[in-house]
TITIFI-787230 format. One record per atom (N, C-alpha, C, CB): residue in one letter; z, y, x; residue number from 1. Coordinates in steps of 0.2 Angstrom, whole numbers, plus 5000, padded with zeros to 4 digits. Glycine has a CB too. Example, Ala and Ser with C-alpha at 12.3 -4.5 7.8 and 13.67 -1.06 7.14 Angstrom:
BEGIN
(A, (5039, 4972, 5066), 1)
(A, (5039, 4978, 5062), 1)
(A, (5039, 4984, 5066), 1)
(A, (5045, 4978, 5057), 1)
(S, (5035, 4989, 5064), 2)
(S, (5036, 4995, 5068), 2)
(S, (5039, 5000, 5064), 2)
(S, (5029, 4997, 5070), 2)
! end
This chain:
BEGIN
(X, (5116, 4886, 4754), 1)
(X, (5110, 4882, 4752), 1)
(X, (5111, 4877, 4747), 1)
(X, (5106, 4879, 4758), 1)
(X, (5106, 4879, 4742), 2)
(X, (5109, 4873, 4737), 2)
(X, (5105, 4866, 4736), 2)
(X, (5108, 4877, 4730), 2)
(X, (5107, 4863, 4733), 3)
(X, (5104, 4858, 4730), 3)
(X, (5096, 4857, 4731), 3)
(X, (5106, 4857, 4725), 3)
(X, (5094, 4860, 4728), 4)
(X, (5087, 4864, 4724), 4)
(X, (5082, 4863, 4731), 4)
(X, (5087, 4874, 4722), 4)
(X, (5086, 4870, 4734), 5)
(X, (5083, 4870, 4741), 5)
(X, (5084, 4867, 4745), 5)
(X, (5083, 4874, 4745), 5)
(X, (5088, 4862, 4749), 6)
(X, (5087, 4857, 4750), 6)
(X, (5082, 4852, 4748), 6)
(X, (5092, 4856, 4749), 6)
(X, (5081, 4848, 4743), 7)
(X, (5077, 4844, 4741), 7)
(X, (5067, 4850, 4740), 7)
(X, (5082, 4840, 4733), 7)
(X, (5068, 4855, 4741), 8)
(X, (5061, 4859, 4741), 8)
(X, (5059, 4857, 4747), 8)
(X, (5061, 4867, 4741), 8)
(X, (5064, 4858, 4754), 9)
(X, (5064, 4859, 4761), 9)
(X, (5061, 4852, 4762), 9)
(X, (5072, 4861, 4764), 9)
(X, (5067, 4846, 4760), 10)
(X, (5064, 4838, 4761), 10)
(X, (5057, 4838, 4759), 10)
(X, (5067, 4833, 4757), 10)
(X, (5054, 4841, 4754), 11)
(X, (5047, 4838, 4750), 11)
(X, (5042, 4840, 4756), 11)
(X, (5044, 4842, 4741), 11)
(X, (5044, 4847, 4758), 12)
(X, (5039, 4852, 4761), 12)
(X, (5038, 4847, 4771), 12)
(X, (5044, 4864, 4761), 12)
(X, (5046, 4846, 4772), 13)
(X, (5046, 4841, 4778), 13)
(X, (5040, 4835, 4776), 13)
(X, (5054, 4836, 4779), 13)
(X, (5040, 4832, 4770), 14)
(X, (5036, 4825, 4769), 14)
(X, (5030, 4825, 4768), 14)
(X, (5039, 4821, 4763), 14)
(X, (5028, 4830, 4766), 15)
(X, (5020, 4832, 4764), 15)
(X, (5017, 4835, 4771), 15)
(X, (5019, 4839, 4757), 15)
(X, (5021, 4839, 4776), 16)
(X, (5018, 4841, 4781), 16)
(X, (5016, 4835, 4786), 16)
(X, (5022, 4846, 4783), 16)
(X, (5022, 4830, 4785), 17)
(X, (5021, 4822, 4788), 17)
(X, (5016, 4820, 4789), 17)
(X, (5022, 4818, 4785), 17)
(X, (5016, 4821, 4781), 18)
(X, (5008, 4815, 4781), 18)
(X, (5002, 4819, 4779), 18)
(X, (5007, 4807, 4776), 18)
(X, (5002, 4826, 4780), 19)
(X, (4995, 4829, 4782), 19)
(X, (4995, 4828, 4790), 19)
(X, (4995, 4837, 4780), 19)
(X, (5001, 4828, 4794), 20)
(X, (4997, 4827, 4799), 20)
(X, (4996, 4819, 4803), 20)
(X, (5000, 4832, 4803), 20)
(X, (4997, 4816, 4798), 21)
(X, (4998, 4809, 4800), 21)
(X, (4991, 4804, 4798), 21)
(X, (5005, 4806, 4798), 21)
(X, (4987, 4807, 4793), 22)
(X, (4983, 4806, 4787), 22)
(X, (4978, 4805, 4792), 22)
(X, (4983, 4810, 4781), 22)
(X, (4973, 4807, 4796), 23)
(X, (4969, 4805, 4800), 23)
(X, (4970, 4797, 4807), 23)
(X, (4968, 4810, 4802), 23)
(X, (4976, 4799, 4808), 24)
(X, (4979, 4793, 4810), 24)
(X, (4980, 4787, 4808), 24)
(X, (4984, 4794, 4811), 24)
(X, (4982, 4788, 4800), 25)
(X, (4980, 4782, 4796), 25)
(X, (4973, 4781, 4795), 25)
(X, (4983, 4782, 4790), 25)
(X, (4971, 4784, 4794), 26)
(X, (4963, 4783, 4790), 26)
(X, (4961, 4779, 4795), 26)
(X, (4957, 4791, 4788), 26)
(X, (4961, 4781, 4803), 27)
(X, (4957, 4777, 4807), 27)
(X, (4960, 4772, 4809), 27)
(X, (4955, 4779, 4813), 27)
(X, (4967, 4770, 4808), 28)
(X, (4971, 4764, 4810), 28)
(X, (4967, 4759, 4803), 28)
(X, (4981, 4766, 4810), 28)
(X, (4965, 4760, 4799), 29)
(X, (4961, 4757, 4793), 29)
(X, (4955, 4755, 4793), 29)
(X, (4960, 4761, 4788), 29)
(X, (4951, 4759, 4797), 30)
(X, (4944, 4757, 4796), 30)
(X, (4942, 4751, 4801), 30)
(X, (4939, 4764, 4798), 30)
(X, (4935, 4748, 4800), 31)
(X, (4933, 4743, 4801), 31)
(X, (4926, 4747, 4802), 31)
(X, (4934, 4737, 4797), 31)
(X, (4923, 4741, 4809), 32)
(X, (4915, 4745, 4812), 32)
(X, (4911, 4740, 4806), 32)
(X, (4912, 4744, 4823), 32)
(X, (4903, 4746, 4806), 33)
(X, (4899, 4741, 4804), 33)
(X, (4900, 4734, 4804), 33)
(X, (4894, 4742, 4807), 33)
(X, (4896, 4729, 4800), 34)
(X, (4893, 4722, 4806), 34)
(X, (4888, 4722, 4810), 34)
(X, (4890, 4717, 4803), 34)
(X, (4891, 4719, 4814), 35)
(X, (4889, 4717, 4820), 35)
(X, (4889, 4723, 4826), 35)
(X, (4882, 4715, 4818), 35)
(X, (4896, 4727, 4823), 36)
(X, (4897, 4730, 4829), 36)
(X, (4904, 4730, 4829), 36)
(X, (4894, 4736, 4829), 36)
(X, (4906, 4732, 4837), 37)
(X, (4913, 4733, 4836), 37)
(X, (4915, 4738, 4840), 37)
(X, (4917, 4728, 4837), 37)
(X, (4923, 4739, 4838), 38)
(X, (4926, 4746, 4840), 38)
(X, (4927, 4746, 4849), 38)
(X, (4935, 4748, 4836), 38)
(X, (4925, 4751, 4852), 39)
(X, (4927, 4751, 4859), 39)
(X, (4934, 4756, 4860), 39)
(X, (4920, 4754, 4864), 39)
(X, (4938, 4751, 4860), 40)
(X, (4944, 4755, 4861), 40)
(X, (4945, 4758, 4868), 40)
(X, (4950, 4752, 4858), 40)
(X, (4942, 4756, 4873), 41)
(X, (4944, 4756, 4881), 41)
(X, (4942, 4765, 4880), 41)
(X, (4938, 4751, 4887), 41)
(X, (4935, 4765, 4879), 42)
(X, (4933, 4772, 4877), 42)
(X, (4936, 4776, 4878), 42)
(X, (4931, 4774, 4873), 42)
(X, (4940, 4775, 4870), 43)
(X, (4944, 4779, 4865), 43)
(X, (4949, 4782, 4870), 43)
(X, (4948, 4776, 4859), 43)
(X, (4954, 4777, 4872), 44)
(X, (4960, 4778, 4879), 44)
(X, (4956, 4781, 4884), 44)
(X, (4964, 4769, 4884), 44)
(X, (4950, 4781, 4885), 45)
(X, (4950, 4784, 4893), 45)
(X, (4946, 4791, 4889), 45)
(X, (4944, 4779, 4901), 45)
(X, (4944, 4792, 4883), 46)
(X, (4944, 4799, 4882), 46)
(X, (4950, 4803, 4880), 46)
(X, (4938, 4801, 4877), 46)
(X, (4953, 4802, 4878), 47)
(X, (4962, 4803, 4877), 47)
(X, (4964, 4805, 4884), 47)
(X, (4966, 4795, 4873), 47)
(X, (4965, 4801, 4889), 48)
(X, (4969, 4802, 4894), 48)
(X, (4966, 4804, 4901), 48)
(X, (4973, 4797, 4896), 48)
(X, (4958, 4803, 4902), 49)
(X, (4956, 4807, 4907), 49)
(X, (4950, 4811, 4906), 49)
(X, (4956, 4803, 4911), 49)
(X, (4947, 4812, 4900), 50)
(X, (4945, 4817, 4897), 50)
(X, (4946, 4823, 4893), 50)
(X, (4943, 4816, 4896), 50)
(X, (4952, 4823, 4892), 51)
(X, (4957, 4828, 4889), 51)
(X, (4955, 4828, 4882), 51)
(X, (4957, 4835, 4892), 51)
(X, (4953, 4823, 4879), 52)
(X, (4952, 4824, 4872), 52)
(X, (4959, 4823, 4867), 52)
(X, (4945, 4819, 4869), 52)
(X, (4960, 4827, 4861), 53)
(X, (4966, 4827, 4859), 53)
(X, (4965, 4821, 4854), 53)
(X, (4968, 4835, 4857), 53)
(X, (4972, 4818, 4850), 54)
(X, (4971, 4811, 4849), 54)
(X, (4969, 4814, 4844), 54)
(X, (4977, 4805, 4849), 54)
(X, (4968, 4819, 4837), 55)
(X, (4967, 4821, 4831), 55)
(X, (4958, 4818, 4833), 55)
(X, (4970, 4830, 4830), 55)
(X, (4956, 4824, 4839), 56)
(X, (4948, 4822, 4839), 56)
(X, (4945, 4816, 4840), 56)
(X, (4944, 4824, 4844), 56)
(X, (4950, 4811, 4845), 57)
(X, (4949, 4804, 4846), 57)
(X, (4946, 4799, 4838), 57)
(X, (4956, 4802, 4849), 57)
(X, (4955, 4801, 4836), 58)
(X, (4952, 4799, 4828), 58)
(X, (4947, 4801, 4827), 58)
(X, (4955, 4800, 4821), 58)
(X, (4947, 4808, 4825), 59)
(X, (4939, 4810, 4822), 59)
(X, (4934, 4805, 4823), 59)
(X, (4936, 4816, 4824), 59)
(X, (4931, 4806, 4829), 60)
(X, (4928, 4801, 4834), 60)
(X, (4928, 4795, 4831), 60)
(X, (4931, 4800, 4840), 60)
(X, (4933, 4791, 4831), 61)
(X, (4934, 4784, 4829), 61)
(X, (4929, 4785, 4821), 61)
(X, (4943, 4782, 4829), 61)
(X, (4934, 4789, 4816), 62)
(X, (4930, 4789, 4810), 62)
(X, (4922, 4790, 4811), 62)
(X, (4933, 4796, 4806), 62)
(X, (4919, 4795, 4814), 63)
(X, (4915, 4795, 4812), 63)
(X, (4910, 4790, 4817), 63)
(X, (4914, 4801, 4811), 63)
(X, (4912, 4785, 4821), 64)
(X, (4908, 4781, 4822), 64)
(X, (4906, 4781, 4831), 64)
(X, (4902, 4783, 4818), 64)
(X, (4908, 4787, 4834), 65)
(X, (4905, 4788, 4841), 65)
(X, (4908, 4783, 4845), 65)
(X, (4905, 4794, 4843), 65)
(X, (4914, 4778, 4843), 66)
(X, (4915, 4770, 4848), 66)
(X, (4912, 4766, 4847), 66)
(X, (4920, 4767, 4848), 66)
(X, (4909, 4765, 4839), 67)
(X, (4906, 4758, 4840), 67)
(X, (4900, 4756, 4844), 67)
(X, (4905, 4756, 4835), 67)
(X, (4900, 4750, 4845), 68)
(X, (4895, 4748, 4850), 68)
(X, (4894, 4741, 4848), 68)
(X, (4896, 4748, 4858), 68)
(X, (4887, 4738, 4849), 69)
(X, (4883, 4734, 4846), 69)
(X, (4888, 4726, 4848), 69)
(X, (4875, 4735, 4849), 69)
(X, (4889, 4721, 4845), 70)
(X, (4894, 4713, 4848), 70)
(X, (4887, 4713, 4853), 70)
(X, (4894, 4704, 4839), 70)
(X, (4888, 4711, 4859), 71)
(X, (4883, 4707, 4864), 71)
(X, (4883, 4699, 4861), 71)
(X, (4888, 4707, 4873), 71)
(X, (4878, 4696, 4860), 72)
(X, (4877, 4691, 4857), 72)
(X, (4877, 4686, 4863), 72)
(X, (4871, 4691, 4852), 72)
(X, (4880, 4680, 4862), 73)
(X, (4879, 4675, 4868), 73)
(X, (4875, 4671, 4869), 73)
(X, (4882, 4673, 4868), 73)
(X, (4872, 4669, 4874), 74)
(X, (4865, 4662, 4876), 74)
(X, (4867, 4657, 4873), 74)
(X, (4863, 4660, 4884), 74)
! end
C-alpha cells in the first residue's frame, strides 16, 4: 500500500465521520423557538425505553417534536 492510498483511505475514514456525525451536531446546535424550550427528559426516555434510535431522536429534536411551551410563573 502506498502513500496515495493510504491518505485516499484516511479522507474516505474522515468524510464517512462526519456524515455520520452531522446530525448529531446540527441538533447539539439548535435553539427552540421563544418562549419555548427543549424537553430533553422526553428525548432520554424515547431513546432508552421506547426504542427510538439516537439518529431519529435528533431528527426529532431538529424538527421540533421536544419543544414545549416555558410554563410562565404567578
Amino acid at each position: 500500500m502506498g502513500v496515495g492510498e493510504f491518505f485516499a483511505i484516511l479522507i474516505m475514514i474522515g468524510v464517512f465521520y462526519v456524515i455520520c456525525k452531522l446530525p448529531e451536531w446540527k441538533a447539539d446546535r439548535r435553539t427552540p423557538p421563544p418562549g419555548m424550550k427543549t424537553n430533553y427528559t422526553k428525548m432520554s426516555t424515547d431513546i432508552c425505553a421506547n426504542g427510538v434510535s439516537k439518529t431519529q431522536a435528533y431528527q426529532n429534536l431538529l424538527d421540533g417534536k421536544y419543544d414545549e411551551p416555558i410554563k410562565k410563573q404567578k
